[in-house]
Structures are given as C-alpha cells and as structure tokens.
Steps between C-alpha positions, in 0.01 A plus 500: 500500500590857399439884513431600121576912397149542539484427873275169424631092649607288275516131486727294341419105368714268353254278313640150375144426278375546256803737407859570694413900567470794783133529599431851612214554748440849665408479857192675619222485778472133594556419141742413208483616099684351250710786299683272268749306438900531379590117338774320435647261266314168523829344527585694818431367854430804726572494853479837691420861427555847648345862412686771385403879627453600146187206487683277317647174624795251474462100471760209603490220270630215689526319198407380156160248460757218360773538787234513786414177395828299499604475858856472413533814294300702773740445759793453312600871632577565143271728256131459512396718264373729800532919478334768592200662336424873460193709398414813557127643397453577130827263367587133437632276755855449478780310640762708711853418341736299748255318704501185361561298795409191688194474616386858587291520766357753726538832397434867677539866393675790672256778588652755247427226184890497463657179624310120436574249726503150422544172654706228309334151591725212357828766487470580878572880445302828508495743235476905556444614132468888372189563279656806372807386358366156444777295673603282852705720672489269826470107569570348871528097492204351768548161701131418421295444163305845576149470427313819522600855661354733733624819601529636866417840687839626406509332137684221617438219218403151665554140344417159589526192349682108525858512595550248213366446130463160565251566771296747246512208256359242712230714605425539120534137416314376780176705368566702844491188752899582606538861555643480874843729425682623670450821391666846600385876489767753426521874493653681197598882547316661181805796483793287604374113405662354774302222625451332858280210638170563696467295801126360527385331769246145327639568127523154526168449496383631186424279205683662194552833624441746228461856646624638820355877599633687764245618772637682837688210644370247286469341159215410334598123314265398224534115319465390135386173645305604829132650563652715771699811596722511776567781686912439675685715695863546472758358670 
C-alpha cells in the first residue's frame, strides 16, 4: 500500500491468474476499486512489488515460467532469468538494466523515489539500485535466502529467510510439508549496507518464514506454509 500525488491509498496486487500483472485498487471507505492493471510478460514469474511516489511502481521477477519449474535450475544460485520491472503512469513497462540476478525477491522504495531495494533469493545478497542513473551502486552478501523486506521506523531494511538453499528447496519439493529452517532475520543499513543479525526470540517456530516486520520490540513473522501470524519479540 501507497500514498499516490493525489493524496488517495493505493493498493498493490501481484496476481499469478489469469495474467502475471500489478492489480491497482484505490482504497476508500470500507471498500476497494479496481484502477487497472500494469502486466507483464507471460513468461515472467512475479514475486513482489513496491510503489513509487510518482504513482508508478517497480516489480521483482524471481524468475522465468521455464526455470521456476526445474528445481535444479531455481536453486542452482546461478541466473534465473529474474530482474526488476519498471513503469511509471503513461509508458511501457521496462526492465531496469543490471538487475538480472538470482532470484529477486522482496523489493522496497526509498521515500524520495530514488534508490530500489531488492532482495536476491538464490544469490543471498541485497541490491540498493539508483532509478536515476539506472545502475547498482550497492550489493551486501546475506547469510540467509531473503524472502521479502520490510522497512523499520528509521528505514532500516529487514530480511528473513532459510539459512540454506537446500532448506528453501525442500520446502518447495515437498509441496510445503518441510519448511522447518532454520531461518534468520538480518538488518541491512539502507545508506551504509552493512548488515547484522536480528535476534528473535521462537523464529524457530515459524513454518517457512517469509516476512518479518518490525513492531516496537517485536516482529511480526508471517509463513508461506502456515494459516497464522506470529507476533515474537526480540532477543
């Protein structure tokens, strides 16, 4: 969810249907309306998406259709066929040069629309990339497949995810049955990337720990392969 220019919400969908595209829905009294959609290649596989203060938006595509589909590729930590998307209202949406990577993953936007951040799932890095001059101009190795990113109070960036890709690939080839970790949640400094690990008290008890978001003392842990949301506190 976002602030557009005109002062109206915004919510953002990833929608793997009928299409792989952005769903747009503005958020209003106790309701949601569909404004459209930005799509992708048919080819792509989508993963996460972030606003940009100018109402456009920017897309991770963890991968290509045909690589998501052979295990060994996907977590191969070589190329995926994964980037990043860009659109901005009124033009096409376009790949951002030098983020072909693999596996991107979550993915956040600085408040001024300058700097992207991405996570790197099967390359174990993040990514801080500069819309304006269209490049990577900082990367910070991880000790974790990151899944998706949240940002804290201070815009802190927060990643958690398996400590190993061959725990992320049993949980995929087990249809979600073996998804136990271990898993970590670090910290990366959006101005310096240096990165450190988050202490959190019952981490271990998540199922596939995709998201972790930073609440006062505590994280809020959701699960690909859980019905539940735990609420942790830190170590």
């Amino acid at each position: 969810m976002d602030a557009l220019p005109d002062g109206s919400d915004r919510l953002l969908v990833v929608n793997h249907a009928e299409r792989e595209s952005v769903e747009m829905f503005e958020i209003g009294e106790g309701e949601l309306t569909w404004r459209g959609c930005v799509q992708a290649s048919s080819e792509s596989y989508l993963n996460d998406v972030a606003g940009t203060p100018d109402g456009g938006l920017v897309v991770s595509v963890m991968a290509s259709q045909e690589v998501l589909a052979d295990v060994d590729a996907m977590f191969s930590g070589q190329d995926t066929g994964g980037h990043v998307l860009h659109w901005t209202p009124g033009t096409d949406i376009e790949e951002l040069p030098g983020t072909n990577l693999p596996g991107p993953n979550g993915i956040q936007v600085d408040p001024q629309g300058r700097h992207v951040y991405f996570a790197v799932y099967t390359g174990r890095e993040v990514v801080k990339y500069d819309l304006r001059e269209q490049e990577v101009v900082d990367q910070a190795e991880l000790n974790m497949a990151p899944d998706n990113m949240s940002v804290g109070a201070d815009g802190e960036l927060y990643m958690v995810g398996f400590t190993t890709l061959e725990g992320a690939r049993a949980c995929v080839e087990t249809a979600l049955e073996d998804c136990d970790g271990p898993f970590l949640i670090e910290e990366v400094d959006p101005d310096t990337f240096e990165v450190s690990s988050t202490e959190v008290q019952g981490l271990e008890e998540v199922n596939s720990a995709t998201v972790a978001v930073p609440v006062g003392d505590r994280f809020l842990v959701s699960s690909t392969a859980d019905n539940r949301i735990l609420s942790l506190p830190r170590a």
